[in-house]
C-alpha positions in Angstrom: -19.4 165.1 111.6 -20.1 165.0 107.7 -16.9 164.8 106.2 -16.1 168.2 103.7 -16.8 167.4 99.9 -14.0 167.4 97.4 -12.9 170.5 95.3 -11.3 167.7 93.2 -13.8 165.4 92.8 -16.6 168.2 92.2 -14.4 170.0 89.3 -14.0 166.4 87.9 -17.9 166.0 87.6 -18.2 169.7 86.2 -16.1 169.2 83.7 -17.1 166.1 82.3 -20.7 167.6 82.2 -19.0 170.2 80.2 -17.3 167.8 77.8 -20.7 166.2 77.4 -22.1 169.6 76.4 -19.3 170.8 74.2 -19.8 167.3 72.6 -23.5 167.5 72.4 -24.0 170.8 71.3 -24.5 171.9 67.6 -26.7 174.9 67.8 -25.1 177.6 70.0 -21.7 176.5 67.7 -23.7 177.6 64.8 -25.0 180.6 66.4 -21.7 181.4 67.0 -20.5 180.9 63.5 -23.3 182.6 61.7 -23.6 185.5 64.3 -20.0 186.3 64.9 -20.2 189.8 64.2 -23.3 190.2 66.1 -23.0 189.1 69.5 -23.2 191.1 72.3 -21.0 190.0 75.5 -22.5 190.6 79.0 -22.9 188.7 82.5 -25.9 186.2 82.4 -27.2 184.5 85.3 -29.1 181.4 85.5 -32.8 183.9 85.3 -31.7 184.8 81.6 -29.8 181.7 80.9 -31.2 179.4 78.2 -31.1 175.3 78.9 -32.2 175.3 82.5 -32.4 172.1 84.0 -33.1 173.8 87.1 -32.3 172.1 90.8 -31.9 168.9 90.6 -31.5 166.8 93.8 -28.2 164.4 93.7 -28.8 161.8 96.2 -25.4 160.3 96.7 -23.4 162.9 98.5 -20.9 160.5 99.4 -19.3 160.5 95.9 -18.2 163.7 96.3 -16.7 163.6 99.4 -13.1 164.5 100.3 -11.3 161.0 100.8 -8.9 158.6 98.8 -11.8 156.6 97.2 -12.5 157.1 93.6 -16.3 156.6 92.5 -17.5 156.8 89.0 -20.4 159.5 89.2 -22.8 158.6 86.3 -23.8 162.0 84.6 -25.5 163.1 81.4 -26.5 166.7 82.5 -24.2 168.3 80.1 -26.6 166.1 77.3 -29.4 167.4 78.8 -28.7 170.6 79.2 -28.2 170.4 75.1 -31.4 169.1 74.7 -33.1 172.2 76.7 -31.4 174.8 75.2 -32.0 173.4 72.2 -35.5 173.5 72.9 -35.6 177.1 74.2 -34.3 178.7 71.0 -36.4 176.8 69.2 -39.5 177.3 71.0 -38.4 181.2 70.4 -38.3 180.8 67.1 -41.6 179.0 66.7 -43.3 181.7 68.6 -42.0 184.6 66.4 -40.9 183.2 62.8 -43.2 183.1 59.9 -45.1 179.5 59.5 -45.9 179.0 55.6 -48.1 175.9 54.5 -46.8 172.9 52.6 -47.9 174.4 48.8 -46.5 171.6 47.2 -46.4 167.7 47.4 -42.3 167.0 47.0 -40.7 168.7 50.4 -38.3 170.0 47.8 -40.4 171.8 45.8 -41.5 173.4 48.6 -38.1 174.3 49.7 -37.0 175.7 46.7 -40.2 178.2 46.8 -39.4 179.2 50.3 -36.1 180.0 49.3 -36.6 182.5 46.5 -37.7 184.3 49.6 -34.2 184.5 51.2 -32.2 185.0 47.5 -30.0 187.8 48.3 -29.1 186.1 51.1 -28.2 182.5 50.2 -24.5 182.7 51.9 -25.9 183.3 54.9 -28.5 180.6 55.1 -29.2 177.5 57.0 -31.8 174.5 57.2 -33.1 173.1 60.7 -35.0 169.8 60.7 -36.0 167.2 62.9 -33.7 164.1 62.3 -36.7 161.7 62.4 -38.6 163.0 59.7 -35.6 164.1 57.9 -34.7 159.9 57.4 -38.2 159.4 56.5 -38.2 161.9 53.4 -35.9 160.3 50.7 -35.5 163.0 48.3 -32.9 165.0 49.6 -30.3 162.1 49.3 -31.4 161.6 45.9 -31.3 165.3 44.6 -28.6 166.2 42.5 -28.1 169.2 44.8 -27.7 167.6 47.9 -24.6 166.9 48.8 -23.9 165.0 51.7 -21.0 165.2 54.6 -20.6 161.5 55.3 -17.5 162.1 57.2 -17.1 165.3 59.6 -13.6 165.8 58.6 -15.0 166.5 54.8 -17.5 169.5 56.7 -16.3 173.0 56.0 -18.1 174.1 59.2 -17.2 174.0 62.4 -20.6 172.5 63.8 -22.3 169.5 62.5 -24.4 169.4 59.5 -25.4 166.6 57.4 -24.6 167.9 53.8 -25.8 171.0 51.7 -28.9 171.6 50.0 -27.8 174.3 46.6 -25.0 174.7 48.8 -26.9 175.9 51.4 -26.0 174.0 55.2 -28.8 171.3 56.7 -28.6 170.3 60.4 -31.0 167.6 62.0 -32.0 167.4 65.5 -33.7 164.9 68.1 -36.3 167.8 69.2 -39.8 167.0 69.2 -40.4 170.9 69.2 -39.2 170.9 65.4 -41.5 167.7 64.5 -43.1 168.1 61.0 -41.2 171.1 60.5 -38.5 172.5 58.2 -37.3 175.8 59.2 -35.2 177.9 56.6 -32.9 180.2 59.2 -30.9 183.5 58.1 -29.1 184.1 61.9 -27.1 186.5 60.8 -29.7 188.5 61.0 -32.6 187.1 62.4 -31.3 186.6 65.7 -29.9 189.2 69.0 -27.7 186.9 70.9 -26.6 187.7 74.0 -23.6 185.9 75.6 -21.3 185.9 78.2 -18.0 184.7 76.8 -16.3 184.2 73.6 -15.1 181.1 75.3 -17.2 177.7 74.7 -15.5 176.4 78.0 -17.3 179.1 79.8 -20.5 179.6 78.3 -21.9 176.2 80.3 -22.8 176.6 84.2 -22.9 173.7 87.1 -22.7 174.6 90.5 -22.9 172.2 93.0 -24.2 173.3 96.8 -24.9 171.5 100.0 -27.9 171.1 101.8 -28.3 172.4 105.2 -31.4 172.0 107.8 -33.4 174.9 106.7 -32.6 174.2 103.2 -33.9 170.6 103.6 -37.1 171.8 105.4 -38.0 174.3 102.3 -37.2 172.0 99.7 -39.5 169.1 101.8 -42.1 171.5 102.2 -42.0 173.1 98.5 -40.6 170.5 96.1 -40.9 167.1 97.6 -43.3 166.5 100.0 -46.1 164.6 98.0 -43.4 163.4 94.8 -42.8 160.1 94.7 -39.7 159.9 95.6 -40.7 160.3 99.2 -44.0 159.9 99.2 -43.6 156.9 101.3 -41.0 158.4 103.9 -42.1 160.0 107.4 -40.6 163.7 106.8 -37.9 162.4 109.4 -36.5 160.4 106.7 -37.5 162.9 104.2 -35.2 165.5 105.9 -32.5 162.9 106.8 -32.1 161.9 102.8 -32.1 165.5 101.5 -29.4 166.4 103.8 -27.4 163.4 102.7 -28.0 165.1 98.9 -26.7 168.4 96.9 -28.4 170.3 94.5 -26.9 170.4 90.7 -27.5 173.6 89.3 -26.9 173.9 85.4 -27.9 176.3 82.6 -25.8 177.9 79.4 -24.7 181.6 79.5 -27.2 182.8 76.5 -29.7 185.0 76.1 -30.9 184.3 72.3 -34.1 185.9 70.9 -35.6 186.1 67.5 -35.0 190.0 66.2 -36.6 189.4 62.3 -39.6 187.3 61.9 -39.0 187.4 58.2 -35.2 186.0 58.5 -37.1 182.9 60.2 -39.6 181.0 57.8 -41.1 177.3 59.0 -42.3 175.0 56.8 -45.6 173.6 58.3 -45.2 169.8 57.0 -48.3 168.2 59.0 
C-alpha cells in the first residue's frame, strides 16, 4: 500500500515556489502599483489565469511522501511561472498596442518623439525593454537624463527598475516576446486588470494531485504515449511510472487585458 503524501512536505514545496515567484516577479508588482485604483477583485480559476505552466508530471512521488526523511525537492516553477505570465501580458499588449517605426537613428531621439505623445501624462508613465538589447544600446547610461538605480534600496518603487529616463521609470526583461522592442506603457489607463486578491501571497496557484489508474490511462493515451519520455516503455511501465508521479498545477490569479491601444505605443527597433 502506497504510503499517504505529506501535508507538510507539499505546503513546504508550494511555498517555496511561491517565494520563487514573489522573488521573480516584477511586472504584476508594477501593475499593481500603477493600477491601484483600477483593479477589479474576483475569483479566477486556472481557464482565466495568466502564467499557465499547465500539468506538469512530477516523477518522484516519493519526496513527498508522509515519513521522517527530509528530501531536497529541486523546483524553479515559481521562476517559470514569472516568465509565462510575463509573456502573456506581453503578447496582449503586442497584439493590441500601437507599433510605430524607428523615425530616427539614436533610440533616444526616438523616445523622446514617442513621448510628446503621452505629455499630459508623464507621472504615470513607464518604459518596458528587453534587457539584452537594452545592454547593447549605450546611450541611455550616458544621457544626462538617465538616472540610474544601482542599488535597489536607492528605488523609490516598489518593483524593480533600472533608473529613470526624464524621470520617467525603465524596467528590462529576459523575454524574447519584447526583442527589438521598446514599449512606452501608461497602465493606469491602458490596462483592465482583473485579480483575485489584494494579497501577493495569494495571487500565485500550485496544487499538487495524485495519480490514480484511470488518470494514468488518460494521460498515457492523451499526453504521453509517443513523447519521449516513454517512448521506449511497454505502456505497462508507462502506467506503472505515472502512477508513481503527481501532476503540478500552477498559474497566477490575473486576468490582465489591454483596454487603450493608444496608452500602449511599441517602438519597432528591427
Amino acid at each position: 500500500m502506497e504510503k499517504a503524501l505529506s501535508a507538510q512536505k507539499i505546503n513546504r514545496f508550494i511555498n517555496t515556489n511561491l517565494e520563487l515567484w514573489k522573488r521573480s516577479d516584477k511586472l504584476l508588482k508594477a501593475i499593481r502599483y500603477f493600477s491601484k485604483d483600477n483593479i477589479s477583485y474576483s475569483a479566477i480559476d486556472d481557464v482565466n489565469g495568466l502564467g499557465r505552466l499547465g500539468s506538469t508530471l512530477f516523477e518522484s512521488r516519493k519526496f513527498f511522501i508522509d515519513d521522517a526523511q527530509e528530501i531536497y525537492i529541486p523546483s524553479n516553477i515559481g521562476s517559470q511561472v514569472s516568465r509565462l505570465f510575463e509573456k502573456d501580458v506581453f503578447d496582449n499588449i503586442i497584439k493590441n498596442g500601437v507599433f510605430v517605426k524607428k523615425t530616427r537613428k539614436s533610440i533616444l531621439e526616438n523616445l523622446e518623439l514617442y513621448l510628446k505623445n503621452f505629455k499630459n501624462n508623464l507621472p504615470e508613465l513607464i518604459i518596458m525593454s528587453n534587457q539584452f538589447y537594452f545592454g547593447i544600446q549605450g546611450e541611455l547610461v550616458n544621457n544626462k537624463d538617465f538616472i540610474a538605480f544601482r542599488n535597489e534600496n536607492f528605488s523609490p518603487y516598489p518593483f524593480h527598475v533600472v533608473g529613470t529616463f526624464k524621470e520617467i521609470p525603465i524596467m528590462i526583461f529576459a523575454n524574447q516576446i519584447i526583442d527589438e522592442k521598446v514599449i512606452i506603457c501608461n497602465i493606469s489607463s491602458g490596462l483592465k486588470v482583473l485579480l483575485e486578491s489584494a494579497d501577493q501571497n495569494l495571487e500565485f496557484a500550485l496544487t499538487i494531485s495524485e495519480i490514480d489508474a484511470g488518470k494514468a490511462e488518460e494521460l498515457y493515451e492523451n499526453k504521453y504515449k509517443n513523447s519521449e519520455r516513454f517512448r521506449e516503455k511497454t505502456k505497462g511501465d508507462a502506467i506503472g511510472s505515472l502512477l508513481l508521479s503527481l501532476t503540478v498545477d500552477t498559474y497566477v490569479k490575473a486576468n490582465i487585458e489591454v483596454k487603450c491601444r493608444e496608452c500602449f505605443l511599441i517602438l519597432d527597433l528591427s
